[in-house]
C-alpha positions as CSV (number, residue, x, y, z in Angstrom):
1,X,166.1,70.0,54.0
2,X,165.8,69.8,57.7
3,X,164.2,67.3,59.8
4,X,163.0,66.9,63.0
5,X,161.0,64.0,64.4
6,X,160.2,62.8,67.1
7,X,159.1,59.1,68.5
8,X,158.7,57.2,71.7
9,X,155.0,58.4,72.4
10,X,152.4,55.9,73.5
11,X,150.1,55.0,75.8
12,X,151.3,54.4,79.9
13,X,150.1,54.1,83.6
14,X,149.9,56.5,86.2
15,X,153.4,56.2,88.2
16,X,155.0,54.8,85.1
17,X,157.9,55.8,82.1
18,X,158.4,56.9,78.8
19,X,161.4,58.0,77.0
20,X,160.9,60.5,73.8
21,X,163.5,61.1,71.2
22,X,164.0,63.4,68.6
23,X,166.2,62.9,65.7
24,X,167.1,66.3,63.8
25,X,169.2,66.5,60.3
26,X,169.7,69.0,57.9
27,X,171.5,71.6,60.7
28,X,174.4,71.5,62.3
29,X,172.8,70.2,65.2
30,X,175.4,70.7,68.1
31,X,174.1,74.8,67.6
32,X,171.0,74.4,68.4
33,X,169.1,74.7,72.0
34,X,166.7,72.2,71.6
35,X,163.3,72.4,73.4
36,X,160.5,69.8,74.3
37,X,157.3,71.4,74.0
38,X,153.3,69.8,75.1
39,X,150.1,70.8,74.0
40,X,146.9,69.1,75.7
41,X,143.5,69.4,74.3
42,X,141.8,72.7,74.7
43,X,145.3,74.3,76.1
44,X,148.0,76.0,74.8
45,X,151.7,74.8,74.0
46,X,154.2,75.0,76.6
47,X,157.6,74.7,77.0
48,X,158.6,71.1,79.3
49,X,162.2,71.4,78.9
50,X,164.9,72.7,77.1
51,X,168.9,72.2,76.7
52,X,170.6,74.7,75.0
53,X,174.0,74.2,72.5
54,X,176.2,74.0,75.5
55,X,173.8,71.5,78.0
56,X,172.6,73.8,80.5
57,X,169.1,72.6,81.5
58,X,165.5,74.4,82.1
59,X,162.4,72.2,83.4
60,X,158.9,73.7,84.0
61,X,157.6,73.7,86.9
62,X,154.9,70.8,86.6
63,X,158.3,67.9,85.3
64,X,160.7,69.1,87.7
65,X,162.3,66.1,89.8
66,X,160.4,64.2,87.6
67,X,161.6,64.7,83.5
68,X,164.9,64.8,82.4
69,X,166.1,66.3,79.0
70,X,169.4,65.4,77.6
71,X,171.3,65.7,74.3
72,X,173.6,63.4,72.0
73,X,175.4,65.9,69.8
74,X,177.1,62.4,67.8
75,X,173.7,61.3,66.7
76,X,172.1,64.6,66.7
77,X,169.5,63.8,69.0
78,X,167.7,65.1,72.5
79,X,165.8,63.0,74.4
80,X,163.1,63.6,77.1
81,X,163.2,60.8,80.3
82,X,159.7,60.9,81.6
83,X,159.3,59.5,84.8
84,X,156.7,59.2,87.9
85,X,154.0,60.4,84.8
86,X,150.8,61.7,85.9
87,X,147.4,61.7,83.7
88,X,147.8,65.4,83.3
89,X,151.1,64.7,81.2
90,X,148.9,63.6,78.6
91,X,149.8,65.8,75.7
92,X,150.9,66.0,72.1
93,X,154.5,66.3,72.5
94,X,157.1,68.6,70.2
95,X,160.8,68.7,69.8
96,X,161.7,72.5,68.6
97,X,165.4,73.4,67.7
98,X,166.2,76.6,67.3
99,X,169.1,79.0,66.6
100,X,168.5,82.4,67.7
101,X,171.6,83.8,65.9
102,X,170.1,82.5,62.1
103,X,166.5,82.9,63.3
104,X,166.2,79.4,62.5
105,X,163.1,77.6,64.3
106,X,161.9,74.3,63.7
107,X,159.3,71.8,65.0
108,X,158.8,68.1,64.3
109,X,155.1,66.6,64.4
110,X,154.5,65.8,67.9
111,X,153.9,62.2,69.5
112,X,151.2,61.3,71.4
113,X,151.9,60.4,75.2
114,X,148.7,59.6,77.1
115,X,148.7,58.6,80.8
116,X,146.1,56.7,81.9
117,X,144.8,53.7,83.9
């Protein structure tokens, strides 16, 4: 059975940090590009950032200089470094790994992050 989920979510300051993690079992993990994903009220999802099986690195726009996405392949996890967060971060956020080769797509259940004063 596979498993994604994510934590690290919560409530921060304008200017200030979060780090989100996801922890995914039931795949052989170090195949997988693995994507961080938000979805604010009202908006549609959209991609943040995403790694892919062999580290090469994508940002959107709106986080670049600013979010870094990495991967542990030994604890099957990726991990999202949020920094300088602005209130129009604030968003459900999803881990999604996927494997295009088995058609395989999964998505934990989002964590909250909410920037505000």
């Amino acid at each position: 059975q596979v498993q994604v989920v994510e934590s690290g979510g919560g409530l921060v300051q304008p200017g200030g940090s979060l780090r989100l993690s996801c922890a995914a079992s039931g795949i052989i993990f170090s195949l997988y590009a693995m994507g961080w994903y938000r979805q604010a009220p009202g908006k549609q999802r959209e991609l943040v950032a995403a790694i892919t099986s062999g580290g090469i690195t994508s940002y959107a726009d709106s986080v670049k200089g600013r979010f870094t996405i990495s991967r542990d392949n030994t604890k099957n996890a990726v991990f999202l470094q949020m920094n300088s967060l602005k209130p129009e971060d604030t968003a459900v956020y999803y881990c999604n790994a996927y494997f295009g080769t088995l058609g395989a797509d999964y998505w934990g259940q989002g964590t909250q992050v909410t920037v505000s004063s």
